[in-house]
KEVO-373090 format. One line per 4 residues: their letters; for each residue x negated, z, y of N, C-alpha, C, O. Coordinates in steps of 0.05 Angstrom, whole numbers, padded with zeros to 5 digits. Layout:
// KEVO-373090
a> X:Z:Y:X:Z:Y:X:Z:Y:X:Z:Y | ...
This chain:
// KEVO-373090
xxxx> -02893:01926:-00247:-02878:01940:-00226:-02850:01946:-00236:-02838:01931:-00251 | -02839:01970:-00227:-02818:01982:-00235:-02786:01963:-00222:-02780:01966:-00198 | -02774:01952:-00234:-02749:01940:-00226:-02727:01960:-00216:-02719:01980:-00227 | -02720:01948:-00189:-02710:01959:-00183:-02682:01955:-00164:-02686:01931:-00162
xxxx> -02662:01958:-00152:-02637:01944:-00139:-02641:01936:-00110:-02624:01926:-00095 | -02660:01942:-00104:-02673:01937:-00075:-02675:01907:-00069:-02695:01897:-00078 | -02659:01891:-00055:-02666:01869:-00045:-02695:01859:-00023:-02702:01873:-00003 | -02708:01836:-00031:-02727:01839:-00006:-02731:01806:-00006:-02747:01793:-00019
xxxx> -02711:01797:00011:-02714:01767:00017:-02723:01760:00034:-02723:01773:00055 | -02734:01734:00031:-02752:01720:00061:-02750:01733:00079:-02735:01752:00073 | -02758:01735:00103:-02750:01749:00135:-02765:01722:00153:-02787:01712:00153 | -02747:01719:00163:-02762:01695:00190:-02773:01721:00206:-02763:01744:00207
xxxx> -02794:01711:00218:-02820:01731:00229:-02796:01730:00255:-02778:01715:00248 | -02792:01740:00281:-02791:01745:00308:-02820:01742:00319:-02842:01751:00317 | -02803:01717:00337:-02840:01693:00357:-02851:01717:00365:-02874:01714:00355 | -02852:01738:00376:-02854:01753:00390:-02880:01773:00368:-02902:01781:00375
xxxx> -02869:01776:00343:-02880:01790:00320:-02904:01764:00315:-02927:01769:00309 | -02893:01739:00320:-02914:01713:00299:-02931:01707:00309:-02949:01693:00298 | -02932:01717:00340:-02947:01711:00367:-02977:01724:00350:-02997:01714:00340 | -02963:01758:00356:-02991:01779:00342:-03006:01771:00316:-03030:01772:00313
xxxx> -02989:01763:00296:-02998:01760:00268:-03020:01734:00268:-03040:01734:00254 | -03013:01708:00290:-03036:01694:00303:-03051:01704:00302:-03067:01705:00283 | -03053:01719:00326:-03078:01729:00341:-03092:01750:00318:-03116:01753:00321 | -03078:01768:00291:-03096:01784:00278:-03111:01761:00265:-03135:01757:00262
xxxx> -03091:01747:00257:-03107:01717:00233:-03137:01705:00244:-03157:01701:00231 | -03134:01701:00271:-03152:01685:00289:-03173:01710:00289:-03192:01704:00275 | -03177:01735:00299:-03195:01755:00304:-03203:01768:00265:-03220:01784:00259 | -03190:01759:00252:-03191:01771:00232:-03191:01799:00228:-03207:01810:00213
xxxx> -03171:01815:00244:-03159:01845:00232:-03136:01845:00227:-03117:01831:00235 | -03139:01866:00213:-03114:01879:00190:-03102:01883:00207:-03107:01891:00230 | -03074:01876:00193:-03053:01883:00205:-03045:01920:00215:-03037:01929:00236 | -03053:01932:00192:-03048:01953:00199:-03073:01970:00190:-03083:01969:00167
xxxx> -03084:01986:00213:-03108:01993:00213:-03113:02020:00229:-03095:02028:00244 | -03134:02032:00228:-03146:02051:00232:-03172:02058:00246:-03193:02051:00237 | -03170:02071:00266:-03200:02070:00286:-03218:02027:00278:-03242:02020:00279 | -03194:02013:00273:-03216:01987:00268:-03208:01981:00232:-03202:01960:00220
xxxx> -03209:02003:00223:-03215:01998:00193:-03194:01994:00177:-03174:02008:00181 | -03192:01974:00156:-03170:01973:00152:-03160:01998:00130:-03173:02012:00116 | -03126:01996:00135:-03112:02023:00120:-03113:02017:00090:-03102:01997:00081 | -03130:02041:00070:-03113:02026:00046:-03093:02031:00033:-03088:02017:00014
xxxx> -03072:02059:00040:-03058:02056:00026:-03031:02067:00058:-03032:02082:00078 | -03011:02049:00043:-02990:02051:00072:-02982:02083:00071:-02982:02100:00089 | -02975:02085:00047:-02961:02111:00036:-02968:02131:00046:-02953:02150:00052 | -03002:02131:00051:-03015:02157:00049:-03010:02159:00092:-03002:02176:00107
xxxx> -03022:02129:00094:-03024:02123:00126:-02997:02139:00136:-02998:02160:00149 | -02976:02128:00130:-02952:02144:00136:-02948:02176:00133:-02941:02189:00153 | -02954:02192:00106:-02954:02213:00109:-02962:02216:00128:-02946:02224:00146 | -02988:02213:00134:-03007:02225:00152:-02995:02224:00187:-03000:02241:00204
xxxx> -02985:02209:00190:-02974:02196:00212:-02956:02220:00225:-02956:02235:00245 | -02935:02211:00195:-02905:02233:00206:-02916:02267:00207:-02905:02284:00221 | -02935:02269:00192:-02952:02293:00194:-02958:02304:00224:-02949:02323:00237 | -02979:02282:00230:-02991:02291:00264:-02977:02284:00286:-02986:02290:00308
xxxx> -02948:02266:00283:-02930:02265:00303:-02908:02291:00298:-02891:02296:00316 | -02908:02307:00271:-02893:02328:00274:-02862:02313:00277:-02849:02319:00297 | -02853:02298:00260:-02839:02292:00253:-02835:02284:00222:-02837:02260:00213 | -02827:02311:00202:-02826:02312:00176:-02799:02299:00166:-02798:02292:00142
xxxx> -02779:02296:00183:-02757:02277:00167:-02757:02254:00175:-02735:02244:00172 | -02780:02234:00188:-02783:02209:00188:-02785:02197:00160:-02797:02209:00142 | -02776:02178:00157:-02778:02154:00132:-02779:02130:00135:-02762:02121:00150 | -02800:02107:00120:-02797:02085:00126:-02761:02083:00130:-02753:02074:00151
xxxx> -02747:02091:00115:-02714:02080:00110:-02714:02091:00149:-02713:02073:00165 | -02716:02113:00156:-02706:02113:00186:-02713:02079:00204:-02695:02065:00213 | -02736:02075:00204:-02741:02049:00221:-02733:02028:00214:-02734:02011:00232 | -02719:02016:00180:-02696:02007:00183:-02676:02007:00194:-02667:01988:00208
xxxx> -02659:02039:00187:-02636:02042:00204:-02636:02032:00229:-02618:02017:00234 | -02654:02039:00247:-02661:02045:00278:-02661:02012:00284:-02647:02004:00303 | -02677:01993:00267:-02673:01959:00266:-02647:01955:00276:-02638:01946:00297 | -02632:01967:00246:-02603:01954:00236:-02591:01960:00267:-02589:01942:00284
xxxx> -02583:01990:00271:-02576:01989:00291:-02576:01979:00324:-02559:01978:00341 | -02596:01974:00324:-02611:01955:00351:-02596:01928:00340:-02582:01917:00357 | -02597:01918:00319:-02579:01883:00318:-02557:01885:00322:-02545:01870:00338 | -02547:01903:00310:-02511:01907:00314:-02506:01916:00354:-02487:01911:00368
xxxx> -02529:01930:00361:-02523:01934:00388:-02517:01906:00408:-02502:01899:00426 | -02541:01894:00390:-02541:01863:00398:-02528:01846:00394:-02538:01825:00402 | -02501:01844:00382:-02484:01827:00375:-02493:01811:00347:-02477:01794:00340 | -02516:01814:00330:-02513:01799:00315:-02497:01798:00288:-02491:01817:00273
xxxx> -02492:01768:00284:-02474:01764:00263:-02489:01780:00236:-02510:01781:00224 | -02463:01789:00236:-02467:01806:00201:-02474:01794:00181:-02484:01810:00165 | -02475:01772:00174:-02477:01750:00152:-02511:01755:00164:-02527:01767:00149 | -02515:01749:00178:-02549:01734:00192:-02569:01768:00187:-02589:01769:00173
xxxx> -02560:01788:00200:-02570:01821:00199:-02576:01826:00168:-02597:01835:00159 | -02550:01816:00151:-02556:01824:00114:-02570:01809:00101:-02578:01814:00078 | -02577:01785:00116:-02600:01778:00100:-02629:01779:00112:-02650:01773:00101 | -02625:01788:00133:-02650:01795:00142:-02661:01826:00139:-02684:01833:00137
xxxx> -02641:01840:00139:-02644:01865:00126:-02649:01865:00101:-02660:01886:00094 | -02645:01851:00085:-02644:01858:00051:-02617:01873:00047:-02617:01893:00033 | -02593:01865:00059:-02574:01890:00049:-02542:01881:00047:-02545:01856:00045 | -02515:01887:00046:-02500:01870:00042:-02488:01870:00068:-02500:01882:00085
xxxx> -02468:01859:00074:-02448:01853:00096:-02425:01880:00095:-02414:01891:00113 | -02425:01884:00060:-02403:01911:00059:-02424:01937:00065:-02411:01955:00076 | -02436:01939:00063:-02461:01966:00079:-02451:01960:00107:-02433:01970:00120 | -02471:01939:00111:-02470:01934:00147:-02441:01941:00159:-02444:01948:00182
xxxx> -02423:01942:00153:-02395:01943:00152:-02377:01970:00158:-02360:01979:00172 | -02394:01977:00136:-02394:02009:00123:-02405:02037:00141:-02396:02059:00145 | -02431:02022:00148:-02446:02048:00165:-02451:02038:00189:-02452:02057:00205 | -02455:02016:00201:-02469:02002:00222:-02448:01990:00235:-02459:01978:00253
xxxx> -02421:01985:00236:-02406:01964:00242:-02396:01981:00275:-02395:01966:00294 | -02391:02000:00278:-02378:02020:00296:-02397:02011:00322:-02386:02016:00343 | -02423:02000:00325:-02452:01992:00331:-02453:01978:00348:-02465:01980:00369 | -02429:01949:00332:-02431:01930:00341:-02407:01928:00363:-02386:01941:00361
xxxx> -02413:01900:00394:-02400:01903:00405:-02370:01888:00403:-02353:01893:00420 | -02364:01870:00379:-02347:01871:00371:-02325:01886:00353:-02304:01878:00344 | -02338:01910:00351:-02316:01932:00333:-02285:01932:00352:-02277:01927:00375 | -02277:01939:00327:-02250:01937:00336:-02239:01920:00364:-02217:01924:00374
xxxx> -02256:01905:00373:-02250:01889:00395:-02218:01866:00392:-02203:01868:00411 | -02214:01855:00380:-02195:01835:00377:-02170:01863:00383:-02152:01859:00399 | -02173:01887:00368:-02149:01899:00363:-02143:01913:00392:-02120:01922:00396 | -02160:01916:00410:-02165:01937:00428:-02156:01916:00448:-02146:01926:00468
xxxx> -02157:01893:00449:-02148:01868:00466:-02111:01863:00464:-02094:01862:00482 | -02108:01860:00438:-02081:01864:00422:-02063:01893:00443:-02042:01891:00456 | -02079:01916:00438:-02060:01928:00455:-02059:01937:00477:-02047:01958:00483 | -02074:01923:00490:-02079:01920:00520:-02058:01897:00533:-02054:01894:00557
xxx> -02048:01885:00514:-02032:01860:00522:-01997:01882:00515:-01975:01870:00520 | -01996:01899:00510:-01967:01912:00497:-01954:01927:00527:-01968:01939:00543 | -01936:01924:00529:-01922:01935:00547:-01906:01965:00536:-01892:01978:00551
């Protein structure tokens, strides 16, 4: 496999996600599947996908973003988001920080207090 700068560390599952992955384990189906059958290749599954939903500038990288942004909506700590993202704290910072409901908060408090 081709090396590459892409981080991809552990991810604690969400109960919610670990609930389902039970229940495929227990029934024995694929996670990701087709009329029943399982998919074999994600790549192709996806073309095909963004194809018949008629959305050609979808990318796995969009449903990242769309993640990232939903945590930061959520208040979560930046430290906890970059490693669950695979990504740094100066990214999260960088593109995603405006997101979160602590942006600029301490400073916006600061001159709310100024006469």
């Amino acid at each position: 496999m081709r090396e590459t700068k892409k981080r991809r560390p552990p991810v604690r599952m969400p109960q919610k996600l670990l609930a389902h992955a039970r229940r495929w384990k227990r029934n024995r189906t694929w996670v990701v599947e087709y009329e029943g059958a399982r998919v074999g290749s994600i790549k192709t599954a996806w073309r095909r996908a963004i194809r018949d939903a008629d959305l050609p500038d979808v990318t796995p990288h969009t449903l990242k973003h769309t993640a990232v942004t939903w945590a930061m909506h959520k208040g979560v700590p930046l430290a906890d988001a970059a490693g669950f993202f695979g990504t740094t704290v100066a990214t999260l910072e960088s593109v995603y920080l405006h997101h979160h409901p602590s942006f600029q908060e301490a400073t916006a408090k600061a001159l709310d207090g100024w006469k």
